[in-house]
Backbone bond lengths (Angstrom), bond angles and torsions (degrees), N, CA, C in turn:
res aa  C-N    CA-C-N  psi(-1)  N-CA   C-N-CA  omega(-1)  CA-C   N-CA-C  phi
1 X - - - 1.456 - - 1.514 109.15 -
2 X 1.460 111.26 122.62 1.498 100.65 -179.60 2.146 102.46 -94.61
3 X 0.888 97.44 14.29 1.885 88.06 163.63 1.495 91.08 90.53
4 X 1.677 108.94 130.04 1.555 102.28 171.26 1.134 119.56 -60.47
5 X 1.319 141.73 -43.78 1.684 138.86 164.35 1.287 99.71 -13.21
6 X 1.292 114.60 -85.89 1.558 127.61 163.90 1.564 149.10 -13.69
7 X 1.518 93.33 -51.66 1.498 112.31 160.23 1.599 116.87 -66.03
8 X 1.204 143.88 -10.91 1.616 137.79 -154.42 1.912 66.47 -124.01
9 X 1.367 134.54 -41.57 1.555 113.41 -171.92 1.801 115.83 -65.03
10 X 1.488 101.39 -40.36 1.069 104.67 174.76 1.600 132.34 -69.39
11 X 1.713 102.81 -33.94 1.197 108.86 170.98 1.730 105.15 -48.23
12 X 1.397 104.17 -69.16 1.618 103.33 -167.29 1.228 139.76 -78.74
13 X 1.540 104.01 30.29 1.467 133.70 178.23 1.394 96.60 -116.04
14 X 1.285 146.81 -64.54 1.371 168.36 121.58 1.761 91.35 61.79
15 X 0.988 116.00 -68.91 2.245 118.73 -174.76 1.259 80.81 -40.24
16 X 1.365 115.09 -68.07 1.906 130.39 -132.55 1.557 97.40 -71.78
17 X 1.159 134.40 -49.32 1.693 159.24 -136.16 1.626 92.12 -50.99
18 X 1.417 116.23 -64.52 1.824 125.47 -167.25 1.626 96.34 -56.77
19 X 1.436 121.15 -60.06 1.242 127.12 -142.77 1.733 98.93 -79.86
20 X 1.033 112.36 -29.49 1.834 108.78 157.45 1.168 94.28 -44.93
21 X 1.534 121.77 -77.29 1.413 123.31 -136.23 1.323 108.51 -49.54
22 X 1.939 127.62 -18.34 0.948 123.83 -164.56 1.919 117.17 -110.92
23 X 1.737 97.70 7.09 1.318 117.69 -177.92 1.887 97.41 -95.14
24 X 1.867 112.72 137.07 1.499 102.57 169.82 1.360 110.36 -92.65
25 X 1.772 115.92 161.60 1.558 111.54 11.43 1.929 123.12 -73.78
26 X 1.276 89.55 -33.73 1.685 115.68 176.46 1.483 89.11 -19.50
27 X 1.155 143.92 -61.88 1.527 133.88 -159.40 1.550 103.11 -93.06
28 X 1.014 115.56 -25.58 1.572 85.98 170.88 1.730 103.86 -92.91
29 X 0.720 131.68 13.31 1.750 138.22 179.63 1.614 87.09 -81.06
30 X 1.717 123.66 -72.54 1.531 138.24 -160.41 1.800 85.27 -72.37
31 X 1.139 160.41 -14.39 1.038 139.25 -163.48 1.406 99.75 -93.24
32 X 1.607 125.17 -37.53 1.170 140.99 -166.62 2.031 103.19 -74.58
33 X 1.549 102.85 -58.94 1.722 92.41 156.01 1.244 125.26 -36.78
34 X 1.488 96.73 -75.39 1.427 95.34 -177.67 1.675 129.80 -12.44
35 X 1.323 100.57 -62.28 1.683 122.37 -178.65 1.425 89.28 -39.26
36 X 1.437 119.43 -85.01 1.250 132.01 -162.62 1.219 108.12 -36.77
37 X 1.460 137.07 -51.54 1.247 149.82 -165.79 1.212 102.35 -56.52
38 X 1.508 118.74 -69.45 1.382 133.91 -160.18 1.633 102.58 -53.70
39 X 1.287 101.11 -49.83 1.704 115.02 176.60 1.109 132.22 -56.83
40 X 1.052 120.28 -9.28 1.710 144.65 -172.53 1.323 94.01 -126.17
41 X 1.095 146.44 -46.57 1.861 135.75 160.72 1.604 97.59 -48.44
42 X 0.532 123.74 -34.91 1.627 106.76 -161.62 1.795 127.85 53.91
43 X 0.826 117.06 158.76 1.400 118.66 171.22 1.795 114.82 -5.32
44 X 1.626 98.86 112.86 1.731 97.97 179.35 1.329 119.14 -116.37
45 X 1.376 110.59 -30.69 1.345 125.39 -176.60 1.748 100.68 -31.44
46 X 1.683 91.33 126.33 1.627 97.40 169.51 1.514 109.95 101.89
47 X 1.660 109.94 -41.34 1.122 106.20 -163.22 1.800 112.87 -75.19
48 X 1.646 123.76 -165.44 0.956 137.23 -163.78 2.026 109.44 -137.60
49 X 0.881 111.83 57.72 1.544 130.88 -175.58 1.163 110.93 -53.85
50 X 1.690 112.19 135.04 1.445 118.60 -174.13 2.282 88.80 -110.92
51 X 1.298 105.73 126.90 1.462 110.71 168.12 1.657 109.79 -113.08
52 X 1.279 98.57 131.73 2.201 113.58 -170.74 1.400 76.60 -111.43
53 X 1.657 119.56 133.81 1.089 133.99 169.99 1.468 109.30 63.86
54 X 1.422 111.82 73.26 1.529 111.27 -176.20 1.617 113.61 -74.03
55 X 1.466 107.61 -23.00 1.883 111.91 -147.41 0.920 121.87 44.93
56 X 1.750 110.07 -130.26 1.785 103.49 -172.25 1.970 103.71 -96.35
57 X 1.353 108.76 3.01 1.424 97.72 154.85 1.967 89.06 128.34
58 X 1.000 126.93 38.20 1.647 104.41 -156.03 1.716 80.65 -97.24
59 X 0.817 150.20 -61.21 1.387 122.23 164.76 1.139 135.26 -57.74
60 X 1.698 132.97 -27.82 1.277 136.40 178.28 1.408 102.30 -58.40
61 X 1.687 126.18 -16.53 1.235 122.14 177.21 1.532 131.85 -84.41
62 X 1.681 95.32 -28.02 1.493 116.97 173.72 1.516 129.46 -75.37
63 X 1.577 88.71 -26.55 1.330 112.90 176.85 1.890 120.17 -55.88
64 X 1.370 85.02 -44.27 1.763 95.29 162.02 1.471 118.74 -100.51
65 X 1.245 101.76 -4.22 2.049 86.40 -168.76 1.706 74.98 -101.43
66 X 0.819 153.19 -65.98 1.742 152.61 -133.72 1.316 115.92 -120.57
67 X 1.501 115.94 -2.53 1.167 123.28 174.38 1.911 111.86 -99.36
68 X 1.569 92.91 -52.41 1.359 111.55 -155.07 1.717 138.03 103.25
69 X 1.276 99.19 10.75 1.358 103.69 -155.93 1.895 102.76 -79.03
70 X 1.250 95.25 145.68 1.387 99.32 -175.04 1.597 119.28 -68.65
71 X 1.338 118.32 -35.76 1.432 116.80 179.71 2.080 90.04 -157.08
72 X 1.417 94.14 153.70 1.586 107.17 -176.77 2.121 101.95 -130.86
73 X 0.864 104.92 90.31 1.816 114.83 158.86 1.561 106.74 -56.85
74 X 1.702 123.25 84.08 1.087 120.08 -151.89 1.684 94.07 -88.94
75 X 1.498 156.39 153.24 1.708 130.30 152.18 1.441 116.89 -115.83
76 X 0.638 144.50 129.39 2.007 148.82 170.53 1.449 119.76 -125.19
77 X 1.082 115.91 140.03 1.704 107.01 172.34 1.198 107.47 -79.20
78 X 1.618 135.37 -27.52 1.172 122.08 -166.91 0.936 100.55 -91.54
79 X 2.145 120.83 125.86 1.298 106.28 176.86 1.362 127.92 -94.51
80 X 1.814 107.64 28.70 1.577 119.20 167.85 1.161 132.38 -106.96
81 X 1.887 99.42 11.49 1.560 132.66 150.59 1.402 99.42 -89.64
82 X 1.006 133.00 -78.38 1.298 121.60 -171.04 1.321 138.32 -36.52
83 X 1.456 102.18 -39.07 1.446 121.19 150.76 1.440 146.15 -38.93
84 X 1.549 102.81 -29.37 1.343 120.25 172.51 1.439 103.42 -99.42
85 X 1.163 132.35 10.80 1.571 118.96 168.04 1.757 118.54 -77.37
86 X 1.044 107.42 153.80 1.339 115.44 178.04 1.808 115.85 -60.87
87 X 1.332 140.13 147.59 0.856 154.33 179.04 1.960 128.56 -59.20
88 X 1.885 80.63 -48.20 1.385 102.34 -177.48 1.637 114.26 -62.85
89 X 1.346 120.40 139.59 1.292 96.36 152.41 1.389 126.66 68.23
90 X 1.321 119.50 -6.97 1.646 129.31 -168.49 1.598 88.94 -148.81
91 X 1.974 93.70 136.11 1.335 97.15 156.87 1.541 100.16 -122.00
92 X 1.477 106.29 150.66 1.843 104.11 -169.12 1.579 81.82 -108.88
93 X 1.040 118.63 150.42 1.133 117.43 135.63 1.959 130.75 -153.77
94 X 1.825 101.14 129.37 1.444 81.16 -175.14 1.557 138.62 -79.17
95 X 1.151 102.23 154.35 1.346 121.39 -167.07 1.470 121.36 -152.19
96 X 1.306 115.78 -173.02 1.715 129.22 176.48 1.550 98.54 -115.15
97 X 1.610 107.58 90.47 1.346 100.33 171.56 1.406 149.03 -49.03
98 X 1.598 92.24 -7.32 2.049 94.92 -156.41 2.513 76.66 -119.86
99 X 1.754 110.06 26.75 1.371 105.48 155.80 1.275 117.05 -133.90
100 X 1.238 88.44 -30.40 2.090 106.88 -178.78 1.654 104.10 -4.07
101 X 1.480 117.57 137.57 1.297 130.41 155.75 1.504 108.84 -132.91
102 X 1.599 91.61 98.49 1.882 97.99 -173.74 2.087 106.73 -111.34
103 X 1.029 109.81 14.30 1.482 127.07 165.67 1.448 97.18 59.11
104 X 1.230 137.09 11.38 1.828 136.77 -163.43 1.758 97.47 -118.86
105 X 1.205 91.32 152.32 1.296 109.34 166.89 1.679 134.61 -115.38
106 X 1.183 131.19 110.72 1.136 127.12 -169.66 1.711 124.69 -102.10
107 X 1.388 136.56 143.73 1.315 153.88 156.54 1.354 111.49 -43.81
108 X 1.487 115.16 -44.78 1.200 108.08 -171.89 1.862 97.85 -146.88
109 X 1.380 101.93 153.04 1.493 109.18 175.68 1.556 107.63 -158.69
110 X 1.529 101.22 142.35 1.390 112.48 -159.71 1.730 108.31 -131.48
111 X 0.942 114.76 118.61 1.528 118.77 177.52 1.139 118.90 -131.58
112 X 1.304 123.20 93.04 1.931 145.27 -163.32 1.361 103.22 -103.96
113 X 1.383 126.28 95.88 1.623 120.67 149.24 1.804 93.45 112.68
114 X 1.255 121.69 -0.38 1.412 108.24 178.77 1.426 126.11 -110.49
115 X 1.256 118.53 1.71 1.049 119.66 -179.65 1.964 124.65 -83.52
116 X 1.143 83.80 -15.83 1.525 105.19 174.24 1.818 114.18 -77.26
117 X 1.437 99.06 -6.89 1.167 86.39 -176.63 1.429 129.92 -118.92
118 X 2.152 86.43 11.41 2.116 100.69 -176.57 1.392 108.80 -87.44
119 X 1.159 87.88 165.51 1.606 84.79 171.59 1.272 114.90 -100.92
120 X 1.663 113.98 0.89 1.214 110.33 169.16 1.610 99.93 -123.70
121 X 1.014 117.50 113.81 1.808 96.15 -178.58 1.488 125.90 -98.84
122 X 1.505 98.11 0.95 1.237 105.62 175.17 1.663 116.72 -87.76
123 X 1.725 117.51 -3.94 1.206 105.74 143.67 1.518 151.19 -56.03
124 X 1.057 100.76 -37.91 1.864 135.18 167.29 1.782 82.58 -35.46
125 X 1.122 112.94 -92.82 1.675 124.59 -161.49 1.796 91.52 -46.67
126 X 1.113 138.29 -66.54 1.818 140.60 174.11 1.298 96.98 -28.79
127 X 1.694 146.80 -86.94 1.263 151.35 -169.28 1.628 106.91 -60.82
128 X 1.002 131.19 -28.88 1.374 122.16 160.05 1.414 122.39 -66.84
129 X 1.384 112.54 -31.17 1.824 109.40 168.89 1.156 90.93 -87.58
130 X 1.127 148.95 -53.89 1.611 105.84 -178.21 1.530 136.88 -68.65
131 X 0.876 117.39 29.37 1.786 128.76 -171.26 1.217 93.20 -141.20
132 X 2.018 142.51 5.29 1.484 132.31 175.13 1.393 117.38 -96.58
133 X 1.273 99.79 144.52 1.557 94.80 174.26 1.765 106.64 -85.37
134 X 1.317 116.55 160.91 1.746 115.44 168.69 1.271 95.85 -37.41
135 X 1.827 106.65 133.09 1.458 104.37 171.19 1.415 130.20 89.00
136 X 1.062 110.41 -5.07 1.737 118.37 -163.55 1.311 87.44 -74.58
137 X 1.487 97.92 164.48 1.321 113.76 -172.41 2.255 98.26 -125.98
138 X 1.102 102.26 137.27 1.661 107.73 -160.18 1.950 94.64 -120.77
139 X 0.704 147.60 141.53 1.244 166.05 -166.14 1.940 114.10 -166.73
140 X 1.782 86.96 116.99 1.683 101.68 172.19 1.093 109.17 -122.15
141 X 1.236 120.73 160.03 1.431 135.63 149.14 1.438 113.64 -120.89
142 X 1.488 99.19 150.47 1.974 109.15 -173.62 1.289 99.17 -161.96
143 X 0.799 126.12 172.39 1.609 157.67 -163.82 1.606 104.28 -93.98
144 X 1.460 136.63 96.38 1.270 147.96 -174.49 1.865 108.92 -65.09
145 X 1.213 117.55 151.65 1.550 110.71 172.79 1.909 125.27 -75.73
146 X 0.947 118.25 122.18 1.617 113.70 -151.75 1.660 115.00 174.87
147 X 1.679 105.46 160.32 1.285 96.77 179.79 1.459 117.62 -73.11
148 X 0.897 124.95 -58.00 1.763 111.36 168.12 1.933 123.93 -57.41
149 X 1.370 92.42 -23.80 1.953 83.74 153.24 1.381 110.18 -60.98
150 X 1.383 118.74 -54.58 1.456 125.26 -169.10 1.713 98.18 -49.24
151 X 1.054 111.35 -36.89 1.939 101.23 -160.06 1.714 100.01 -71.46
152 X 1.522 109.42 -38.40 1.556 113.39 175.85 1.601 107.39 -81.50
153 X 0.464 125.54 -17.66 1.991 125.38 145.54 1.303 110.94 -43.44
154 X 1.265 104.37 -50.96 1.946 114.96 -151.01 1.482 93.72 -101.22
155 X 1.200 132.65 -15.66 1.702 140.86 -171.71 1.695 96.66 -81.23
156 X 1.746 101.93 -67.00 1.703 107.16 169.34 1.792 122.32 -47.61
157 X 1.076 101.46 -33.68 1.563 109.18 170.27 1.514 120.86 -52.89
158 X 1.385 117.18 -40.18 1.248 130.80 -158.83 1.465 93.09 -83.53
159 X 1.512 127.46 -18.22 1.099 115.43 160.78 1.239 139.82 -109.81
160 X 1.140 87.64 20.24 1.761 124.17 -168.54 1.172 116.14 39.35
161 X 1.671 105.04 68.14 1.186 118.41 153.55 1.481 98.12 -118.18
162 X 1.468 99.71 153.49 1.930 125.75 -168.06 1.572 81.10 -103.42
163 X 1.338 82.12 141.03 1.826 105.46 175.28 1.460 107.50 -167.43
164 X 1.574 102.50 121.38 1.649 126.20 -179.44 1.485 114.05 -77.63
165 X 1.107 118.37 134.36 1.548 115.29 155.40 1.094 131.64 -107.15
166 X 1.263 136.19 159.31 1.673 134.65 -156.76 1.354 107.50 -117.54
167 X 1.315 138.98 -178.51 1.292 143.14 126.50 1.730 101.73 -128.30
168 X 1.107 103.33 175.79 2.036 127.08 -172.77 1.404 121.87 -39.76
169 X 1.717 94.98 -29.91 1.482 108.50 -150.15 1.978 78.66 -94.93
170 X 1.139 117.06 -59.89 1.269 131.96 -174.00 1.914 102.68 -49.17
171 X 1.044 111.95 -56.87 1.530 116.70 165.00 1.869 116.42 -36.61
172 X 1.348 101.70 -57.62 1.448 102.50 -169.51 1.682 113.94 -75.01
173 X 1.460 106.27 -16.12 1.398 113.81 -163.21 1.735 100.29 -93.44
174 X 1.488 127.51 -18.26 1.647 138.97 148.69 1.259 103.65 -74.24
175 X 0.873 169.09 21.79 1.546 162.45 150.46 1.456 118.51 -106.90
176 X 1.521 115.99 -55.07 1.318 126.52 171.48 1.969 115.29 -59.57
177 X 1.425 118.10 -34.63 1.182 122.37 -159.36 1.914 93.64 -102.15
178 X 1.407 95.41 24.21 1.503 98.31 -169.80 1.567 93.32 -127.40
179 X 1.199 119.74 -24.47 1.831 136.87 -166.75 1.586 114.66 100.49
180 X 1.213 113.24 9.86 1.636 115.21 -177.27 1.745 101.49 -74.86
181 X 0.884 121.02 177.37 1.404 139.51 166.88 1.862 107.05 -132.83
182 X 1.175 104.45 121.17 1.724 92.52 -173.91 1.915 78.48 -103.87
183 X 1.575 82.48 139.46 1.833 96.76 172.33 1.278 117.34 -124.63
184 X 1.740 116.47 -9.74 1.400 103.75 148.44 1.871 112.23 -136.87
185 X 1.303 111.78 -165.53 1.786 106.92 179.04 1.654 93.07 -162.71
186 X 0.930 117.93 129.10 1.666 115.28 178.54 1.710 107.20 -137.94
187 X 1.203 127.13 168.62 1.530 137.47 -152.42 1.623 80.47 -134.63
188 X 1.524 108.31 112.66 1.536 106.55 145.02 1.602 100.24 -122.20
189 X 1.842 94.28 147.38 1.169 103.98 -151.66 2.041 82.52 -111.20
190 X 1.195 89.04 140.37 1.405 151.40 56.40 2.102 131.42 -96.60
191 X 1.584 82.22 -50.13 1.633 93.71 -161.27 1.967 105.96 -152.54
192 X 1.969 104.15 27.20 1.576 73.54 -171.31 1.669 71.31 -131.61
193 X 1.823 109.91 160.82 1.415 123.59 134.48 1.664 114.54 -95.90
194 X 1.375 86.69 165.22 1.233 120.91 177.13 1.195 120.93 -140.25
195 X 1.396 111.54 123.56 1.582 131.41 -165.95 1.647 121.49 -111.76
196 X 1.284 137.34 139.88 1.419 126.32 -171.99 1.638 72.58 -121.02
197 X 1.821 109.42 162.06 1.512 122.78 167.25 1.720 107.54 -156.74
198 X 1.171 95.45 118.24 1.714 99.98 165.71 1.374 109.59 -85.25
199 X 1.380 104.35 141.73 1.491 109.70 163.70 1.323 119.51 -76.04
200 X 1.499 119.28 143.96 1.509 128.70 -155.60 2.016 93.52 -80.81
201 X 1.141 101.77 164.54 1.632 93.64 175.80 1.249 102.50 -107.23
């Protein structure tokens, strides 16, 4: 859930949202995740991917064009993110990601850029074990604690949207108290980590 404040920001950014992502620096910032992301997913081809915090899709798109993935269960509350997702191959559907009850189980699940924005974030890791299969592998990205985190803190502010930042220790301690096992944590710079998590058996 990115917070109703939040939701009426996102809705009416929602057209514009992709086509940033592809204007710099903003695109070489998401190009540099990306890497990390993809790399910490590991091998997708074939699979059937659950995405928490889809937006307007800038991974739900990569996920099949550069990944391979056979089908993507994309979720967003805003449904003027959801809206801009592609047809093929993706089902969007909106929702409150960190409550969702979608009765499926997934291999892999990916949540890029949303965790910064619950007010509880230790739900995110709760609704992801329940949608894993034994073994799944869970991968986030968030916004690290720092001076250029601070400026994207203070950037979201200006539109008064609330946005948390993390560090490693704070990362592992939402995953573990959730049943995840985080097995790796990496720094892409500018200002984000990235976390891989197995589910405990």
């Amino acid at each position: 859930m990115r917070g109703e404040p939040n939701l009426a920001y996102f809705d009416a950014v929602s057209r514009s949202y992709e086509a940033r992502s592809e204007r710099w620096p903003w695109s070489w910032v998401r190009r540099r995740e990306a890497a990390s992301v993809f790399d910490f997913l590991g091998p997708i081809r074939g699979c059937e991917i659950l995405e928490l915090g889809c937006g307007a899709g800038y991974y739900t798109r990569r996920l099949i064009s550069r990944g391979g993935a056979r089908h993507i269960v994309a979720v967003d509350i805003a449904p003027g993110m959801v809206g801009q997702l592609p047809a093929t191959d993706i089902t969007g559907i909106v929702g409150d990601a960190s409550v969702i009850e979608l009765n499926r189980k997934f291999s892999h699940i990916l949540s890029a850029g949303l965790l910064e924005f619950l007010k509880d974030p230790g739900a995110l890791f709760q609704i992801a074990r329940r949608h894993a299969m034994p073994g799944a592998r869970l991968v986030v990205l968030l916004p690290r604690r720092g001076f250029i985190g601070a400026m994207y803190r203070l950037y979201h502010r200006s539109h008064r949207v609330a946005v948390k930042l993390f560090t490693e220790s704070e990362v592992r301690r939402l995953a573990e108290q959730s049943g995840w096992r985080i097995e790796q944590v990496g720094k892409v710079w500018p200002f984000a980590l990235v976390a891989q998590a197995r589910l405990l058996p």
